[in-house]
Residue frames as qw, qx, qy, qz and C-alpha x, y, z in Angstrom:
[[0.398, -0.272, -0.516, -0.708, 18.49, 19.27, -9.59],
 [0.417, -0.097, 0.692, -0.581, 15.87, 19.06, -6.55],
 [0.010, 0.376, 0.921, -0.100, 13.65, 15.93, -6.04],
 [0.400, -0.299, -0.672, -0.547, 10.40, 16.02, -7.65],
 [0.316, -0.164, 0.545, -0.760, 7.51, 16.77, -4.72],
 [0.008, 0.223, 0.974, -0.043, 5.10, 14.13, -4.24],
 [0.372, -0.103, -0.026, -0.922, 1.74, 15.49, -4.51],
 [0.907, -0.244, -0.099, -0.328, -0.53, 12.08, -3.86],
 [0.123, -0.338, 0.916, -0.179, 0.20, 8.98, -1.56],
 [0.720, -0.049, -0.609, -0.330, -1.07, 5.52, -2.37],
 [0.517, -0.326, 0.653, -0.446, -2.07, 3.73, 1.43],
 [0.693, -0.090, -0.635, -0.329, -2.79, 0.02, 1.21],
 [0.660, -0.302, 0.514, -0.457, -4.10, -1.04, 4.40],
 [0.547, 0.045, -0.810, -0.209, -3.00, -4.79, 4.81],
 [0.127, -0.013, 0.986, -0.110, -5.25, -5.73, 6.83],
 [0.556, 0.539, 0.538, -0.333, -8.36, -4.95, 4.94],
 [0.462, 0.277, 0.614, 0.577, -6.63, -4.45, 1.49],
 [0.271, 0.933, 0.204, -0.119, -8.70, -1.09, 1.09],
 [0.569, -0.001, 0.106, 0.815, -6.42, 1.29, -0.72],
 [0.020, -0.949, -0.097, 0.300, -6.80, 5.33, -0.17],
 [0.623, 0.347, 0.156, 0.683, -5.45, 7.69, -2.24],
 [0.348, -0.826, -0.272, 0.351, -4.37, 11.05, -0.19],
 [0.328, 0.890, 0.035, 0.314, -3.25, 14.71, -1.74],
 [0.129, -0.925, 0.197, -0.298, -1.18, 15.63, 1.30],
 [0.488, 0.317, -0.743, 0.331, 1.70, 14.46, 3.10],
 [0.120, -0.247, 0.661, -0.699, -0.19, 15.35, 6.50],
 [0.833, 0.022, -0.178, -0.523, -3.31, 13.50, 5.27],
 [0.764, 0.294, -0.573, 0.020, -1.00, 10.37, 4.80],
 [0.182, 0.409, -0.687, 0.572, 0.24, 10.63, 8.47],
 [0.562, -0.152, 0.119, -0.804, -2.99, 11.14, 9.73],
 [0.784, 0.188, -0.277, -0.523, -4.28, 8.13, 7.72],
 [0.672, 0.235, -0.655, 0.251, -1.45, 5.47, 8.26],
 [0.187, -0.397, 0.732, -0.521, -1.06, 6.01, 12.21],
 [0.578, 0.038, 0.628, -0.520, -2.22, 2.95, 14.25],
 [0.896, 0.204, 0.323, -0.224, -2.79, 0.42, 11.40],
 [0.712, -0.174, 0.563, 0.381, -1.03, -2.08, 9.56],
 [0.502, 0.819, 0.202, -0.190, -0.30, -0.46, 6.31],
 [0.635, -0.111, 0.317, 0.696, 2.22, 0.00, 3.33],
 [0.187, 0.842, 0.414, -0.290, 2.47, 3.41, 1.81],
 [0.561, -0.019, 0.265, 0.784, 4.42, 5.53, -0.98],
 [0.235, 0.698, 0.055, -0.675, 4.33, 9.31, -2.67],
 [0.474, 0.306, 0.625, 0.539, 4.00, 9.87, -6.51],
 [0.155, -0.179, 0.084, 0.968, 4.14, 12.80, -8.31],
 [0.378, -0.238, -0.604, -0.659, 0.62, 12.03, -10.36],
 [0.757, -0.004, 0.337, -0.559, -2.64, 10.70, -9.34],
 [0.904, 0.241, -0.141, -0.323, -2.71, 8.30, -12.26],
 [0.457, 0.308, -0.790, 0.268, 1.05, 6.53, -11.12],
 [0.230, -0.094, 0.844, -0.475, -0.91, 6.17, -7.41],
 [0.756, 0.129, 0.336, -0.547, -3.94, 4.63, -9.01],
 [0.640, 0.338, -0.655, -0.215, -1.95, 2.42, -11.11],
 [0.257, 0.260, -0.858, 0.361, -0.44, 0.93, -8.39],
 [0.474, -0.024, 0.651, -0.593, -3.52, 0.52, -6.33],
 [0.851, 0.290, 0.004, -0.438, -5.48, -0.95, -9.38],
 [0.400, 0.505, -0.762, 0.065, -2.06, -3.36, -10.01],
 [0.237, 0.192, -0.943, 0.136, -2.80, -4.94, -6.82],
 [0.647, 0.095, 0.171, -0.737, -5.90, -5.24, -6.87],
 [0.804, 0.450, -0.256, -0.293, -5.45, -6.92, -9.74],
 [0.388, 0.480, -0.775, 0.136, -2.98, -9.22, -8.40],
 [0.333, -0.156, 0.684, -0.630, -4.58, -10.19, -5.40],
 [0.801, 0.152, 0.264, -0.515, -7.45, -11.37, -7.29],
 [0.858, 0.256, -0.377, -0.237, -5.67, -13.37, -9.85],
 [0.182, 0.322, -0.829, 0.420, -3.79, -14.99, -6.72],
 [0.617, -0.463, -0.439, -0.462, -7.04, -15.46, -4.90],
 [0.385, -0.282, -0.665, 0.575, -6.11, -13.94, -1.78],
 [0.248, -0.734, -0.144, -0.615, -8.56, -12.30, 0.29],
 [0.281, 0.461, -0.519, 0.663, -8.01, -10.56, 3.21],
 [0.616, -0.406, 0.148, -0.659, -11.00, -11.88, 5.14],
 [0.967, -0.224, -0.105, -0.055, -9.44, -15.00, 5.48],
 [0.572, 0.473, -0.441, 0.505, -6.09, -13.86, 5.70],
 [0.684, -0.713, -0.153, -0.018, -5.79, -14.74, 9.62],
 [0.067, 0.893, -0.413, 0.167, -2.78, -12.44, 11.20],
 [0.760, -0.224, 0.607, 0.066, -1.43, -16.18, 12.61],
 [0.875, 0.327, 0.346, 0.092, -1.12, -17.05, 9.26],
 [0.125, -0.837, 0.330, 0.418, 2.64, -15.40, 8.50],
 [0.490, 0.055, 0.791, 0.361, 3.44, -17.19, 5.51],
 [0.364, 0.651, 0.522, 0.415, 0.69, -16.05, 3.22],
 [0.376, -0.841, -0.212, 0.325, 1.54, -12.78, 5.07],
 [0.499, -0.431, 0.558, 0.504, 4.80, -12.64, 4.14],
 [0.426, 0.346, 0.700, 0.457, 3.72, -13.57, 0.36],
 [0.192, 0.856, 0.427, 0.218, 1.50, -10.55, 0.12],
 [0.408, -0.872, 0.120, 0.244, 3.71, -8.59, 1.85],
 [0.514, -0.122, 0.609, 0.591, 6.85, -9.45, -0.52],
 [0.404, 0.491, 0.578, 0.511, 4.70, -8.24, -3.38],
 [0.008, 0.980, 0.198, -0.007, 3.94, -5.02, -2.14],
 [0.469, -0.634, 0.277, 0.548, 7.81, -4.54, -1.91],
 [0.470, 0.003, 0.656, 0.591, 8.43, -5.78, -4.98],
 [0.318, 0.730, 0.554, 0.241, 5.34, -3.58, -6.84],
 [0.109, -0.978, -0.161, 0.075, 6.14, -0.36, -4.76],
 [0.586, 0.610, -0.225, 0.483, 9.71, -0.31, -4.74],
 [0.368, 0.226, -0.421, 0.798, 11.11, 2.32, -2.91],
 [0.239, -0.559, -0.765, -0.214, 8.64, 2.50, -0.54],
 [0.015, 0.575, -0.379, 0.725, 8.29, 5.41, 2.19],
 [0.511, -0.334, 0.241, -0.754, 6.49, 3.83, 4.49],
 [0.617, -0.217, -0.752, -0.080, 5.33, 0.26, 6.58],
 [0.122, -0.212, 0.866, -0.437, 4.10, -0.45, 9.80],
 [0.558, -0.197, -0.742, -0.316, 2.52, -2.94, 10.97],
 [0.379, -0.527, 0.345, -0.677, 0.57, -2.58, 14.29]]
């Protein structure tokens, strides 16, 4: 049976927490080059806006924000970073610039 084609990609930029949702795989390339970001495909829209509205929602009831989240500060790094593994799974995608 062939793999299921992604049709959106959820982007979370970590360092400004925005999250983009993108239709194309060459959108997603486009988008992600050159910044720190964590990114996956999903066959829906509404499975990549769960997952951006999940950590949203996690971030706030953790009360981290990413304007004080100073890139020296690898620890709480790390913490937010661990949860995006752990929300996204199999992820396709990190870098960090």
């Amino acid at each position: 049976m062939a793999k299921s084609k992604n049709n959106f990609y959820a982007i979370h930029y970590i360092g400004t927490g925005e999250n983009v949702i993108v239709k194309t795989w060459a959108e997603c390339q486009k988008k992600t080059k050159g910044r720190a970001n964590r990114y996956r495909g999903f066959i829906t829209e509404e499975e990549a806006n769960k997952l951006a509205e999940d950590l949203r929602a996690w971030l706030a009831r953790e009360n981290y924000s990413y304007i004080d989240l100073d890139c020296s500060d690898k620890e709480r790094i790390n913490v937010v970073l661990e949860k995006l593994k752990e929300m996204t799974g199999d992820f396709y995608g990190m870098a960090v610039v």
